[in-house]
N, CA, C and O atoms as CSV, one atom per row, in Angstrom:
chain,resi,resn,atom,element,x,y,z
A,1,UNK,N,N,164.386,-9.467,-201.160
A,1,UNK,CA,C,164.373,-8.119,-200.663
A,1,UNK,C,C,163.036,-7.707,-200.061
A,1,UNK,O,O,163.022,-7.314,-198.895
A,2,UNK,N,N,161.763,-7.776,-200.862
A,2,UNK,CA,C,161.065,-7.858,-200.014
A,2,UNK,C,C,160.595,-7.919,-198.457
A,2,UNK,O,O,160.070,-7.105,-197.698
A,3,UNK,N,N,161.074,-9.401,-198.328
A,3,UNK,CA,C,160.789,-9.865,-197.016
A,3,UNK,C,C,161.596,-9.144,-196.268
A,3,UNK,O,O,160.989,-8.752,-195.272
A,4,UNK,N,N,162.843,-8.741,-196.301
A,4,UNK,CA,C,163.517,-7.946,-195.502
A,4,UNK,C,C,162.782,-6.742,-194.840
A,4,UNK,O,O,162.880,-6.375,-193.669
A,5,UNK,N,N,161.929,-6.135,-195.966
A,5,UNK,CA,C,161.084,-4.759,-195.922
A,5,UNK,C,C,159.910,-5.376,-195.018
A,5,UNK,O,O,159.414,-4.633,-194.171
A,6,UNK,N,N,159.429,-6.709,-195.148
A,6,UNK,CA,C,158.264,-6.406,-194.068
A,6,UNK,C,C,158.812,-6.786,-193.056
A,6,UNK,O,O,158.337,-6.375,-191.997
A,7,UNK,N,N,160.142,-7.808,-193.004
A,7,UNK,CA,C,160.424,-8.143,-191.379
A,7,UNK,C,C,160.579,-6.804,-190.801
A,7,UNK,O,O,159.677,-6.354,-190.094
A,8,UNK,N,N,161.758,-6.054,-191.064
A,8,UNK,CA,C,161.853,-4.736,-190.400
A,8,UNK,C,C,160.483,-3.884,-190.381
A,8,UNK,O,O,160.498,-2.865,-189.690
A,9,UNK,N,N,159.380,-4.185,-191.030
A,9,UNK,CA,C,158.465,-3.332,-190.873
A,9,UNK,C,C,157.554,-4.097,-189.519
A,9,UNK,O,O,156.954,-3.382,-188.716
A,10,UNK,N,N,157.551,-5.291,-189.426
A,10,UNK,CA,C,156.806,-5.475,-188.691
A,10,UNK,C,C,157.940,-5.530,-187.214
A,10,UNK,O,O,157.411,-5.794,-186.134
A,11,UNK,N,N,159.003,-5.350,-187.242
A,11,UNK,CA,C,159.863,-4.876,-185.714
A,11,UNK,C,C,159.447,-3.380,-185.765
A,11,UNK,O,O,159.218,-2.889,-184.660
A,12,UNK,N,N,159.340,-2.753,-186.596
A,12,UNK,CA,C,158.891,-1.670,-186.321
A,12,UNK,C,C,157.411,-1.502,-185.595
A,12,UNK,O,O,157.375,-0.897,-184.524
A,13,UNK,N,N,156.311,-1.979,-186.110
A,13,UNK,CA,C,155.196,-2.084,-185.783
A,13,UNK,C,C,155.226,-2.630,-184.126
A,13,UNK,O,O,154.464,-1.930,-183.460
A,14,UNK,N,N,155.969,-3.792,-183.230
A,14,UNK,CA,C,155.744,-4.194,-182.275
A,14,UNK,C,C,156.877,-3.475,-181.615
A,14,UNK,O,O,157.075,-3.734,-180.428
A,15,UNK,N,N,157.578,-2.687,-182.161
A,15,UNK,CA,C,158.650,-1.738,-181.228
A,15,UNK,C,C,157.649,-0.796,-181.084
A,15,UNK,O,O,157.831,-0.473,-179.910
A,16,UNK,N,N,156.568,-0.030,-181.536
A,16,UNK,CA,C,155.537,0.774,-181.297
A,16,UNK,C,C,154.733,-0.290,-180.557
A,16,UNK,O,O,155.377,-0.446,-179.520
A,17,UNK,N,N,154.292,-0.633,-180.541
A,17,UNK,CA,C,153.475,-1.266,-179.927
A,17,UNK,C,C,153.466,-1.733,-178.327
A,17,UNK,O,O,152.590,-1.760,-177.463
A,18,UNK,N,N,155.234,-2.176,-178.374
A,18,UNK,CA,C,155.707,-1.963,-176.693
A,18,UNK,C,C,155.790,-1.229,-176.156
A,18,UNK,O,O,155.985,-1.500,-174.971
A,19,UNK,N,N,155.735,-0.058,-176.445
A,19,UNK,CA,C,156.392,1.577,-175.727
A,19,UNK,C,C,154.627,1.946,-175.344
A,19,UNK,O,O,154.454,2.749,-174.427
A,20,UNK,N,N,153.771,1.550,-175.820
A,20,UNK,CA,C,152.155,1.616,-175.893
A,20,UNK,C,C,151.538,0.801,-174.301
A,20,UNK,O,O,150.565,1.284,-173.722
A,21,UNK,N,N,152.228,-0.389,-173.784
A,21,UNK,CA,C,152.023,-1.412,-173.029
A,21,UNK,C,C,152.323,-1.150,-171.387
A,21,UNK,O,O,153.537,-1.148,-171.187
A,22,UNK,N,N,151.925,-1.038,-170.769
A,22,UNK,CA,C,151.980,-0.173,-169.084
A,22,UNK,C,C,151.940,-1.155,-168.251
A,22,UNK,O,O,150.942,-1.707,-167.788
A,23,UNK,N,N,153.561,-1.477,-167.970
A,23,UNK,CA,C,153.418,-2.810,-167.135
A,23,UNK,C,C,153.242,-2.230,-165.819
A,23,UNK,O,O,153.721,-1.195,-165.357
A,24,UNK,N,N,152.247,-3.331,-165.154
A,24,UNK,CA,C,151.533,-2.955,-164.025
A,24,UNK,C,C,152.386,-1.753,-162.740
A,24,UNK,O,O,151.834,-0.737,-162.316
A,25,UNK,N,N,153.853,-2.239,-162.316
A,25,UNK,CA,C,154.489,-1.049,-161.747
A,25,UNK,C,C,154.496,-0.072,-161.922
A,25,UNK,O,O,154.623,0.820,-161.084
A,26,UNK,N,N,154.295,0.083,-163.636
A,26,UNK,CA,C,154.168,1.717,-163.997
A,26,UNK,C,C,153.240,2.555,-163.870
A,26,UNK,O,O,153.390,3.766,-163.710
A,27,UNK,N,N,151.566,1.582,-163.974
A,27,UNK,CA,C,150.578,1.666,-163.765
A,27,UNK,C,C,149.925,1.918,-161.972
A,27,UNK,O,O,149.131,2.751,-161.535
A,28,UNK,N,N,150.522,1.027,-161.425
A,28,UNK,CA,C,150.693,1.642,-159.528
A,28,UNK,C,C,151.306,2.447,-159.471
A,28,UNK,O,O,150.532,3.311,-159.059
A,29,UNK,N,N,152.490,3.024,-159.613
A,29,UNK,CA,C,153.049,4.259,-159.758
A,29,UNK,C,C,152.220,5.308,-159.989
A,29,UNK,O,O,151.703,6.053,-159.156
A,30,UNK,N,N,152.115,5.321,-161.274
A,30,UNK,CA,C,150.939,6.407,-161.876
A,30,UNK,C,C,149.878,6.285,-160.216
A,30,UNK,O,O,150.187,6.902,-159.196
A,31,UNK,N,N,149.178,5.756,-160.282
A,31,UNK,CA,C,148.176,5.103,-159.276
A,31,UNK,C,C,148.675,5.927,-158.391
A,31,UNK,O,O,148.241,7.078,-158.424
A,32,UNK,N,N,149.408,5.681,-157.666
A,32,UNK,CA,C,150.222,5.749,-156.440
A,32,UNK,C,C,150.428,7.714,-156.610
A,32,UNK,O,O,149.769,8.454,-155.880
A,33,UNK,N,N,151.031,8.057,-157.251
A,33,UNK,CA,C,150.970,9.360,-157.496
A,33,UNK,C,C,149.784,10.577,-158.270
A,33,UNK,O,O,150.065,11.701,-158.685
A,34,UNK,N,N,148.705,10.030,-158.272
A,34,UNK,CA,C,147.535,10.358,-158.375
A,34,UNK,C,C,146.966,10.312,-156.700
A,34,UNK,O,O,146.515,11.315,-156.145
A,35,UNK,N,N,147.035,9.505,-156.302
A,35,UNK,CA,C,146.647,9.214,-154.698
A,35,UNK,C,C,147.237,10.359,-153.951
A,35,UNK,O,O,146.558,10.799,-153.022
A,36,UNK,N,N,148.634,11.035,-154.253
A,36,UNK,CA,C,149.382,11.628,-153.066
A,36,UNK,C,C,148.803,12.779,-153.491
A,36,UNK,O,O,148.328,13.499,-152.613
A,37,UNK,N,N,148.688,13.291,-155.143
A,37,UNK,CA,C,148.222,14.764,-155.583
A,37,UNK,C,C,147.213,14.927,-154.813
A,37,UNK,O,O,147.139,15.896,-154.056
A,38,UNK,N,N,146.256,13.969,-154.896
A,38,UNK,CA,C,144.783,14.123,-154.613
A,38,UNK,C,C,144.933,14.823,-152.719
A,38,UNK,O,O,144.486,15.861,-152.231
A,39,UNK,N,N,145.635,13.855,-152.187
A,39,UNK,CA,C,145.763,14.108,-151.070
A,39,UNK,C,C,146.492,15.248,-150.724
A,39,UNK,O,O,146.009,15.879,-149.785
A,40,UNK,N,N,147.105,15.513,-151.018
A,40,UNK,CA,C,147.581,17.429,-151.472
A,40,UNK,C,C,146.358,17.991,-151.475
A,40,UNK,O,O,145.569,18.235,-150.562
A,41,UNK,N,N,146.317,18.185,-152.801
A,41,UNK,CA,C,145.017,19.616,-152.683
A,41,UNK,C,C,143.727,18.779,-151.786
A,41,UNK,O,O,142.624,19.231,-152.095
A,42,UNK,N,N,143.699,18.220,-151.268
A,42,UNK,CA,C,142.620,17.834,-150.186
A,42,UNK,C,C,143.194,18.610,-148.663
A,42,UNK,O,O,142.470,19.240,-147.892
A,43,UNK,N,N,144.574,18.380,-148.507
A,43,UNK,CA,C,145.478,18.621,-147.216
A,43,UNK,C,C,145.209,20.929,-147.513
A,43,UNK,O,O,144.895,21.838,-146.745
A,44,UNK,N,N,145.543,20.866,-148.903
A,44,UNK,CA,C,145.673,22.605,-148.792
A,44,UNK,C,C,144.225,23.029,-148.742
A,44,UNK,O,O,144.053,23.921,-147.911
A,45,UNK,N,N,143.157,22.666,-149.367
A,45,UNK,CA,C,141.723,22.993,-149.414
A,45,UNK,C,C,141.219,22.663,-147.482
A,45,UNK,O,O,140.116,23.156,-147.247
A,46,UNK,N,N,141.707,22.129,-146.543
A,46,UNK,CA,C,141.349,22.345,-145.387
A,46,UNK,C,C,142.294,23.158,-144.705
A,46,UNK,O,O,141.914,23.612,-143.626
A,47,UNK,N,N,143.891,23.556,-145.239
A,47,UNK,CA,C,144.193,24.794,-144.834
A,47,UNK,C,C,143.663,25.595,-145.159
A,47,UNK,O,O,143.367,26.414,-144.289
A,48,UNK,N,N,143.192,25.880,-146.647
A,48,UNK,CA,C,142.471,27.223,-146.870
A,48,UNK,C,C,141.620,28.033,-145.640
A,48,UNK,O,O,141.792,29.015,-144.917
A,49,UNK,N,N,140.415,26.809,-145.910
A,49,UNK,CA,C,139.212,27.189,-145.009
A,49,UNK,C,C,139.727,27.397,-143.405
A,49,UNK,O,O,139.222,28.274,-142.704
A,50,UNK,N,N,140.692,26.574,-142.950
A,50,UNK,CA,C,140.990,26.761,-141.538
A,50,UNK,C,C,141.688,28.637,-141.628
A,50,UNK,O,O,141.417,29.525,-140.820
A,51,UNK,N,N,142.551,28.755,-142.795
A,51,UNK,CA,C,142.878,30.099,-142.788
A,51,UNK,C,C,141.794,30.990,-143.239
A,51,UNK,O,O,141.949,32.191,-143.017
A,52,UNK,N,N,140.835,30.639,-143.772
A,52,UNK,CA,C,139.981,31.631,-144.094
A,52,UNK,C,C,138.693,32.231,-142.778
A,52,UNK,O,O,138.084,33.275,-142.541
A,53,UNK,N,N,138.814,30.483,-142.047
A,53,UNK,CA,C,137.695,30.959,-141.416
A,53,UNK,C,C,138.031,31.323,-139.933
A,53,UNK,O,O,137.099,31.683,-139.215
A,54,UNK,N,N,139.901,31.223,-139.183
A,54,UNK,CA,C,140.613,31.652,-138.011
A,54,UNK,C,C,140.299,33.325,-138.774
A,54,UNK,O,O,139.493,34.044,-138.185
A,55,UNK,N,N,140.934,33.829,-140.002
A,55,UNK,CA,C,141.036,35.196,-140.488
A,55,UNK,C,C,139.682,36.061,-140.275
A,55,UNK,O,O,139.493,37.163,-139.760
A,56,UNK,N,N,138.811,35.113,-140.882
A,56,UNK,CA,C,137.231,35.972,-140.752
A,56,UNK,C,C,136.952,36.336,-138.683
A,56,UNK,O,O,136.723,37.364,-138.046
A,57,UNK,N,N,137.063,35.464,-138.454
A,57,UNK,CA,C,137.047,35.108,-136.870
A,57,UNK,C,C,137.597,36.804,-136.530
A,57,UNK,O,O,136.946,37.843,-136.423
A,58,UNK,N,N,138.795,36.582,-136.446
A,58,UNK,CA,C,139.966,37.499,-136.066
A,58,UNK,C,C,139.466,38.990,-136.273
A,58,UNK,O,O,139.289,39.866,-135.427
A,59,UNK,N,N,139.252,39.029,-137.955
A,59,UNK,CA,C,138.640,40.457,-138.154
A,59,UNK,C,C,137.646,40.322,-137.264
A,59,UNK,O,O,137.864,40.852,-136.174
A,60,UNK,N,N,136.245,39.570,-137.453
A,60,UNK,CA,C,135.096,40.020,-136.381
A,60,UNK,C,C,135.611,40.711,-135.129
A,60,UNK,O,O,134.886,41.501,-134.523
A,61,UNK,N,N,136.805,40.442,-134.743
A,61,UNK,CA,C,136.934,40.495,-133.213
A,61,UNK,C,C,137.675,42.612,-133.224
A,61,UNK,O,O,137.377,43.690,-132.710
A,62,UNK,N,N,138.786,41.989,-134.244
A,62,UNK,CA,C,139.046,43.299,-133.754
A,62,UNK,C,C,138.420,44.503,-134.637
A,62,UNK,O,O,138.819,45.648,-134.423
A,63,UNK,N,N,137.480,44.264,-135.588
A,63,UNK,CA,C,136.407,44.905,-135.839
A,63,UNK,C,C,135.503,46.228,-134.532
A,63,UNK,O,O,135.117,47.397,-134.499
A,64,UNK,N,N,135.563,45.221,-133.821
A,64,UNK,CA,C,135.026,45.954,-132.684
A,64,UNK,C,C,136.115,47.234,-132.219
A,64,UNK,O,O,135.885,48.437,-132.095
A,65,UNK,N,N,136.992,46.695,-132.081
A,65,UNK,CA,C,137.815,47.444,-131.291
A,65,UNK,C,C,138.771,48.345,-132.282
A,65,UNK,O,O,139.630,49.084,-131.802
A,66,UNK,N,N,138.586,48.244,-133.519
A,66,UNK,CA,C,139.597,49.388,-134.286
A,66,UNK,C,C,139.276,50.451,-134.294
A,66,UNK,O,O,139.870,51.105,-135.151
A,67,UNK,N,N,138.509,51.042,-133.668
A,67,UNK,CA,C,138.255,52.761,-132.841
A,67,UNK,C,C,138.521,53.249,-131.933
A,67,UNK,O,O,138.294,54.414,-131.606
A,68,UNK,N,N,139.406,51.895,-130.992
A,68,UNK,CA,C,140.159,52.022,-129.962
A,68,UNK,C,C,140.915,53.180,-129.817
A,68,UNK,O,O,140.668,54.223,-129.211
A,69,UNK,N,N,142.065,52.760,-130.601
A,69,UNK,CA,C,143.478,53.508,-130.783
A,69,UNK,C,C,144.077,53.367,-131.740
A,69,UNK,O,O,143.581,52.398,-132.315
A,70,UNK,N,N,145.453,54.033,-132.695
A,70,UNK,CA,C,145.833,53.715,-133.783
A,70,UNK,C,C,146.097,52.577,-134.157
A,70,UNK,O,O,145.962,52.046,-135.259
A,71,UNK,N,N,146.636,52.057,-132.828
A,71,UNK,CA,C,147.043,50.472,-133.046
A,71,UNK,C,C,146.337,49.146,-133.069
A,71,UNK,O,O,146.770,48.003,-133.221
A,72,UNK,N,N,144.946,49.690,-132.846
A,72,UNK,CA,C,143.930,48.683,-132.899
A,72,UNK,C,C,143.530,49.140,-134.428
A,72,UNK,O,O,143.406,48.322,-135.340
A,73,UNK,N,N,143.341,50.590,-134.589
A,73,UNK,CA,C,143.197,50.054,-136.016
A,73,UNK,C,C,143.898,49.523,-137.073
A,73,UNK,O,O,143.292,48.844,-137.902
A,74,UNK,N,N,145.375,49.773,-137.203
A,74,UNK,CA,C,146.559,49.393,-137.756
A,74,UNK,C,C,146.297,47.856,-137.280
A,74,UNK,O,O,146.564,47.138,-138.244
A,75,UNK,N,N,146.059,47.413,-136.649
A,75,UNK,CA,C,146.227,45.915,-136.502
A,75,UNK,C,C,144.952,45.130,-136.814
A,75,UNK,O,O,144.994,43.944,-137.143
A,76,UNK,N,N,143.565,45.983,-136.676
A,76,UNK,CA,C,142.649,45.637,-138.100
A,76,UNK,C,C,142.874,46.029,-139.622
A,76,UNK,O,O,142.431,45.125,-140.331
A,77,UNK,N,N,143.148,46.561,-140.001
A,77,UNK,CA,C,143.630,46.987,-141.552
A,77,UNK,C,C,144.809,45.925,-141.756
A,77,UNK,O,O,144.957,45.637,-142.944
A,78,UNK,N,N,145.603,45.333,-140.961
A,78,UNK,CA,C,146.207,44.394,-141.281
A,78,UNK,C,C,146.071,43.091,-141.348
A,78,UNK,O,O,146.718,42.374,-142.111
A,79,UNK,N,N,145.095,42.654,-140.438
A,79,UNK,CA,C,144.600,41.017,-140.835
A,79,UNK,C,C,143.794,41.945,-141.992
A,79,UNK,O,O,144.731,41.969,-142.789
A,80,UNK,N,N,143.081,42.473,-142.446
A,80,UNK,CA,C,142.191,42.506,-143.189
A,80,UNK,C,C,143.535,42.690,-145.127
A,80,UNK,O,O,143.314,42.162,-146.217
A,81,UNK,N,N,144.308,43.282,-144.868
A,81,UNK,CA,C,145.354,43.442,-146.221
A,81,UNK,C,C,145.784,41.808,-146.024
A,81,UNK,O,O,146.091,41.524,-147.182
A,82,UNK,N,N,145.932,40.885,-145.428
A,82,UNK,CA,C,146.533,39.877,-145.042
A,82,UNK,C,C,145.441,38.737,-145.655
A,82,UNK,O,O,145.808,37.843,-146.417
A,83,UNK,N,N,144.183,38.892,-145.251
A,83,UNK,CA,C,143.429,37.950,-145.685
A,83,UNK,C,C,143.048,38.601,-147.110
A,83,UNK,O,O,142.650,37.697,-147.844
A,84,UNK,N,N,143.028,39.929,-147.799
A,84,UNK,CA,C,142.728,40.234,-148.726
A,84,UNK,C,C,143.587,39.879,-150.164
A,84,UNK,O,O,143.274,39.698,-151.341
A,85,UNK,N,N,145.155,39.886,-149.183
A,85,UNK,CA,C,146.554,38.684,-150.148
A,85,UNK,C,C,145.741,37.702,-150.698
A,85,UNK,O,O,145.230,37.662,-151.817
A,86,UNK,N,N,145.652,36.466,-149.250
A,86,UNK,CA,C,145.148,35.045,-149.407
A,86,UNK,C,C,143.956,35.137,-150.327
A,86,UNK,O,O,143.793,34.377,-151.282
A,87,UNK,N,N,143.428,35.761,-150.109
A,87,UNK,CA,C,141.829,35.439,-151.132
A,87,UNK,C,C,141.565,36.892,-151.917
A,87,UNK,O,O,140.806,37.715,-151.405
A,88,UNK,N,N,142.071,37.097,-152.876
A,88,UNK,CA,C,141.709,38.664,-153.567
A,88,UNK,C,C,139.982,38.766,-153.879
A,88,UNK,O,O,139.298,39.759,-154.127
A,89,UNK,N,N,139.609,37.358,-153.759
A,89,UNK,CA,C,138.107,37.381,-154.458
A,89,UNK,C,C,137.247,38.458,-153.790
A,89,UNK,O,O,136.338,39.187,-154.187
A,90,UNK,N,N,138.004,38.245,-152.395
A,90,UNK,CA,C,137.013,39.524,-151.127
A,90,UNK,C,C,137.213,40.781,-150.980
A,90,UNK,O,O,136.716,41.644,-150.258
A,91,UNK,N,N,138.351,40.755,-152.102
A,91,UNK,CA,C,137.821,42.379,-152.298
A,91,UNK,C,C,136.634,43.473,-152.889
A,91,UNK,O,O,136.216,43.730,-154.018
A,92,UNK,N,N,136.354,43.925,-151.653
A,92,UNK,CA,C,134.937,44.893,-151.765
A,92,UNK,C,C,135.362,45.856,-152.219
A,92,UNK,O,O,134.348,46.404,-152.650
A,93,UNK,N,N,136.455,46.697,-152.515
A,93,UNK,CA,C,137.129,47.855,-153.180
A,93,UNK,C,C,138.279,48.675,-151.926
A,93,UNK,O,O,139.088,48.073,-151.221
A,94,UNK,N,N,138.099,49.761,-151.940
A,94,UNK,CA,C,139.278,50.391,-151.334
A,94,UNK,C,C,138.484,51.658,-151.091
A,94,UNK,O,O,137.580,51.940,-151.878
A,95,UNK,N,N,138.820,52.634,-149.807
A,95,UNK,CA,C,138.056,53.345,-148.924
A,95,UNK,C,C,139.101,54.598,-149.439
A,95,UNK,O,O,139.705,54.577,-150.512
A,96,UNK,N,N,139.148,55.304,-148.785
A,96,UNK,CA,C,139.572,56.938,-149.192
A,96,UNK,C,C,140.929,57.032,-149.031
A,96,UNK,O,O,141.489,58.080,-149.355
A,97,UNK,N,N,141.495,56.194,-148.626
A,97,UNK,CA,C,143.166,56.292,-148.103
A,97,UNK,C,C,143.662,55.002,-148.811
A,97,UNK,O,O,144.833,54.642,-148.698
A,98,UNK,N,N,142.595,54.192,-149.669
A,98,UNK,CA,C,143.752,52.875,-150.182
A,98,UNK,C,C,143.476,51.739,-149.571
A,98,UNK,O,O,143.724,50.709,-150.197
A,99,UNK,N,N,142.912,51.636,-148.239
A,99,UNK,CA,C,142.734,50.305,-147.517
A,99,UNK,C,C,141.449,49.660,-148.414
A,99,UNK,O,O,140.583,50.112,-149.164
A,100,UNK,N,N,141.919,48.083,-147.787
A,100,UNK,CA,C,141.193,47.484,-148.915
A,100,UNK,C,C,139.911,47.253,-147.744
A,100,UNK,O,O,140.160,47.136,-146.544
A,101,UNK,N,N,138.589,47.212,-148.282
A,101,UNK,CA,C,137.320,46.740,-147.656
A,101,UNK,C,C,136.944,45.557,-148.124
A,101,UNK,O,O,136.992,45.282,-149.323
A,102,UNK,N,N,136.619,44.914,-147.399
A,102,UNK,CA,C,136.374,43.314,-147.625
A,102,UNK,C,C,134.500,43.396,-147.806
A,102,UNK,O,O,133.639,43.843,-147.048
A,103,UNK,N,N,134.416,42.740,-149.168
A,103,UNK,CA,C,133.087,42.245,-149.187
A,103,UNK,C,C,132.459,41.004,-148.686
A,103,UNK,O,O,132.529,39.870,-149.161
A,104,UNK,N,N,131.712,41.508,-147.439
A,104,UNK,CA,C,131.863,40.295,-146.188
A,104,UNK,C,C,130.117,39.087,-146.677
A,104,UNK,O,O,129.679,38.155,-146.003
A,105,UNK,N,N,129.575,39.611,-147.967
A,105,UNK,CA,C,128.543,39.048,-148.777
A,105,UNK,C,C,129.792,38.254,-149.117
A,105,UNK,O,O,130.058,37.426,-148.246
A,106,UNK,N,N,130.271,38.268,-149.703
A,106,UNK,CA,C,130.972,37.104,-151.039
A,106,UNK,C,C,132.286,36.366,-149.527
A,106,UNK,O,O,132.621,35.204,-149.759
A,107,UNK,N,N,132.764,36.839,-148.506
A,107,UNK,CA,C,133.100,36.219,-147.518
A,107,UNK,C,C,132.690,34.793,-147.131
A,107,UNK,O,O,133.165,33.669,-146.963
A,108,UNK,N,N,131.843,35.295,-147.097
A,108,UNK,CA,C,130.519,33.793,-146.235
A,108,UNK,C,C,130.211,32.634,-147.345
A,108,UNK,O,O,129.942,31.457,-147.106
A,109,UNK,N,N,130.326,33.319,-148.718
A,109,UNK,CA,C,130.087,32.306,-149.775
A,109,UNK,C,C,131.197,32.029,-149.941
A,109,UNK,O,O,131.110,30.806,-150.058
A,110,UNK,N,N,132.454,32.322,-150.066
A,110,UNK,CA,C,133.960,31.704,-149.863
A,110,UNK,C,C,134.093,31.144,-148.776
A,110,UNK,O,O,135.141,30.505,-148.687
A,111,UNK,N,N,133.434,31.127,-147.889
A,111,UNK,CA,C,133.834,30.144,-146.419
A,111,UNK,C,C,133.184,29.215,-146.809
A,111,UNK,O,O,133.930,28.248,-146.652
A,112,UNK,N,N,131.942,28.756,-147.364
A,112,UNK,CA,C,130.831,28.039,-147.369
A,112,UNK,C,C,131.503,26.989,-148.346
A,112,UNK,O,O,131.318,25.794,-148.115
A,113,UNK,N,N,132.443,27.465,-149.666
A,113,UNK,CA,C,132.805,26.860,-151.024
A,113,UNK,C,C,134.198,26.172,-150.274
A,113,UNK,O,O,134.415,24.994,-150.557
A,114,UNK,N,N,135.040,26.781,-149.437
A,114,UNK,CA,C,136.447,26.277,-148.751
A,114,UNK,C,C,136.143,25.534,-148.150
A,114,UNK,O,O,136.930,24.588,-148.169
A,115,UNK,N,N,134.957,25.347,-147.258
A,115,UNK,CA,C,134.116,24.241,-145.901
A,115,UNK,C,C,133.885,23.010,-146.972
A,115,UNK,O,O,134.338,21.928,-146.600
A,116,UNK,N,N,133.184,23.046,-148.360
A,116,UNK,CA,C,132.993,22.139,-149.004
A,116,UNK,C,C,134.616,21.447,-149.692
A,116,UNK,O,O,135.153,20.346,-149.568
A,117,UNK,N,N,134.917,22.433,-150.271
A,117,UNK,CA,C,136.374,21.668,-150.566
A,117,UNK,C,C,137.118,20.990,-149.530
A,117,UNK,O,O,137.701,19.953,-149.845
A,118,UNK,N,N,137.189,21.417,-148.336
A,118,UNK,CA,C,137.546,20.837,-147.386
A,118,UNK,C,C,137.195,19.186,-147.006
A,118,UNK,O,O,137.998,18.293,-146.740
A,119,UNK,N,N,136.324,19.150,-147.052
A,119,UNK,CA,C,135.448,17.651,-146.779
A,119,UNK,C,C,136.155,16.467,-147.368
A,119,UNK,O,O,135.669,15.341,-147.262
């Protein structure tokens, strides 16, 4: 009786022991899907910055011109609620009516940190 108790103990021991063992396919796999993640957030970290830094662009521009007419300003207050979605970090607070103001200090250091992730 004994021996019965250690044979089954030691199928037990190398039935643990196989489930432990990463035959190489499983191991390229793994591999292989570490490679594609990586390449993901590498692929979205240069959308970011391309969206962060076409958005910054855009405001500069119609910056100028949202004293135009209503619709120049309505169409600055809107890239600016638009890029303020994408990145909440740039929010500088909110002006007398609710619109959000972008803190264009911490802007440039979010372009600078997205330019590096990007790389």
């Amino acid at each position: 009786m004994p021996w019965m108790a250690i044979i089954t103990g030691l199928f037990a021991v190398i039935n643990g022991i196989s489930t432990l063992i990463v035959t190489p396919e499983e191991k390229i796999k793994e591999l292989e899907d570490r490679a594609e993640e990586l390449n993901n957030k590498a692929k979205e970290a240069k959308a970011n910055y391309r969206t962060l830094d076409n958005s910054i662009k855009k405001i500069d521009e119609l910056k100028e011109k949202r004293y135009e007419s209503a619709e120049a300003t309505e169409e600055y207050q809107n890239a600016v609620d638009e890029l303020a979605e994408k990145f909440p970090q740039l929010i500088g607070g909110f002006d007398e009516a609710g619109n959000v103001i972008l803190d264009t200090t911490n802007a440039e250091k979010v372009l600078a940190e997205a330019r590096e992730k990007s790389k």
